[in-house]
N, C-alpha and C positions, 0 to 999 in steps of 0.2 A: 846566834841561833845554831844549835847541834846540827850535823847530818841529818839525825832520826825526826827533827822538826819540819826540817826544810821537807823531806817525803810527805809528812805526815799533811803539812798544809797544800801539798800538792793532790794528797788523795780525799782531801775535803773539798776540793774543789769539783770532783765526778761524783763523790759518797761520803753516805750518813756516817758518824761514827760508829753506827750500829753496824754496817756492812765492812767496816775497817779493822774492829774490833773482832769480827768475826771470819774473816779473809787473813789476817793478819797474826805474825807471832814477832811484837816490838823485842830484843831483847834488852834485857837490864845493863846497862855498867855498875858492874859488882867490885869489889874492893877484893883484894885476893884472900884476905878475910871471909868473907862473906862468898866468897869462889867456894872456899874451902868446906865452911857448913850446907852450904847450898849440895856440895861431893856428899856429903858424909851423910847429909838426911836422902841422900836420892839410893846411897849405896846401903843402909839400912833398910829403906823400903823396899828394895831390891832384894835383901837377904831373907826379909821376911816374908817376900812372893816366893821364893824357891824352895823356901822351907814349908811352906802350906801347900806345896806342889804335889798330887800322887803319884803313885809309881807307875800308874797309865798314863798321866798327862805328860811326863815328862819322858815316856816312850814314846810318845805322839809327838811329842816335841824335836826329839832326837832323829823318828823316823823321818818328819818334815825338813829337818835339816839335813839330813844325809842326801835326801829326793833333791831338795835345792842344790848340794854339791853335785850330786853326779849330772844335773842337767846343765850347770854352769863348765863344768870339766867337759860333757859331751861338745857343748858348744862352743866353748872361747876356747881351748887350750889343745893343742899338741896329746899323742897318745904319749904316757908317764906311765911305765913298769906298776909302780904303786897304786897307780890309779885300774889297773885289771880289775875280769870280772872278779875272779878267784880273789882278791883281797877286796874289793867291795860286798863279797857276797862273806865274807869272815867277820866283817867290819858290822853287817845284817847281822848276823849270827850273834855277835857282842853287845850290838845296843837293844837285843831284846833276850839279854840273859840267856839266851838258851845253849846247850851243849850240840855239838856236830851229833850226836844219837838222835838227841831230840826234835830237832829241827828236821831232821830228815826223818822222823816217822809223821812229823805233823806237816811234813811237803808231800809224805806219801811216795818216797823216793829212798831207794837204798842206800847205807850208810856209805858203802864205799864209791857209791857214785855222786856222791855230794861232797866227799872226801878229795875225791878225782877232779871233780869242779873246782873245790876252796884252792886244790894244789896246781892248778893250771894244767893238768894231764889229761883233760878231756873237756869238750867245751857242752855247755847245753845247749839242750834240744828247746822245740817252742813250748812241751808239754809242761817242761822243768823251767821255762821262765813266766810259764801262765801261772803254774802253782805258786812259784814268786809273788806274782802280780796279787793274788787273790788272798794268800796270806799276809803283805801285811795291808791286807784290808782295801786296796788298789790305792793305797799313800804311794807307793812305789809301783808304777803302770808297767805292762809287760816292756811299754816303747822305749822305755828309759832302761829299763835291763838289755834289752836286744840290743841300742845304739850303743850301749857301751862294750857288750860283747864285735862287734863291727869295731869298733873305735881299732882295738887290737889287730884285726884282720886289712883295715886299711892300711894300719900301717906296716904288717910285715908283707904285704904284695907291694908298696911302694918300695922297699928294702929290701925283697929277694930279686935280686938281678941274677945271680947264676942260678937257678931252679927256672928264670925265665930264656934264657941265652938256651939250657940244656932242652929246654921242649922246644924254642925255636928252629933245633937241629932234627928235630922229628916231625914237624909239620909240613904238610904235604899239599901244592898247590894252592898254596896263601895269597889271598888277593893282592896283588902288588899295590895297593895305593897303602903308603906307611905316612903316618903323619911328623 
């Protein structure tokens, strides 16, 4: 008697096979024969979902994935150069075709200050990550632009020690309890 029987009579003995059959994904022991067409019809069906794909759905796709990256980077990971606002917000700029002019007349925002953004020389304001928010449709929430512009600033206040040592030589009457 296989592994997959020995379960199987164990979960007939609480449920139907109805409830097993439909709780349950038994897999096959396939032949690497049969591995290999079982690959090849799922990676055809595959090619022919992406090819019947529009140029919105797979904007919606792209923006949906970008949204899951930046929120897993917010969350699991260390601040990463690449991961800035200014190359996420290039990276927006890319997966919805459009030109640094364009983007910035349809945020409603001057070219060279979205320019100043993309290049890390100026950070945005809340107005300029509401218009974010609202353009692509709130797929991308102002809260996920804002934690990521923070991601950057946590990390260079943990890394600027001398900009902190030089103000601690000008503070005046500092409560003496230092942790």
């Amino acid at each position: 008697m296989s592994n997959y029987e020995k379960v199987y009579e164990k979960l007939r003995k609480q449920y139907t096979d109805e409830e097993i059959a439909d709780a349950m994904l038994i897999p096959a022991d396939l032949t690497a024969e049969e591995k290999e067409k079982v690959n090849e019809e799922l990676r055809a069906f595959r090619m022919k979902l992406l090819s019947e794909t529009t140029e919105d759905q797979r904007t919606y796709s792209d923006l949906l994935r970008f949204r899951y990256q930046l929120e897993d980077y917010i969350e699991n990971r260390d601040y990463e150069k690449s991961m800035d606002f200014g190359t996420q917000l290039e990276e927006y700029t890319r997966i919805l075709k459009r030109t640094k002019k364009k983007l910035s007349e349809e945020l409603n925002v001057h070219y060279t200050k979205l320019s100043r953004v993309i290049n890390n020389r100026e950070s945005p304001n809340m107005e300029f990550i509401y218009s974010l928010e609202e353009h692509s449709g709130t797929l991308v929430p102002a809260l996920v632009w804002w934690k990521l512009m923070i991601k950057k600033q946590e990390y260079e206040i943990a890394q600027d020690k001398s900009t902190r040592k030089k103000i601690a030589t000008k503070v005046q009457r500092a409560v003496a309890y230092r942790a």
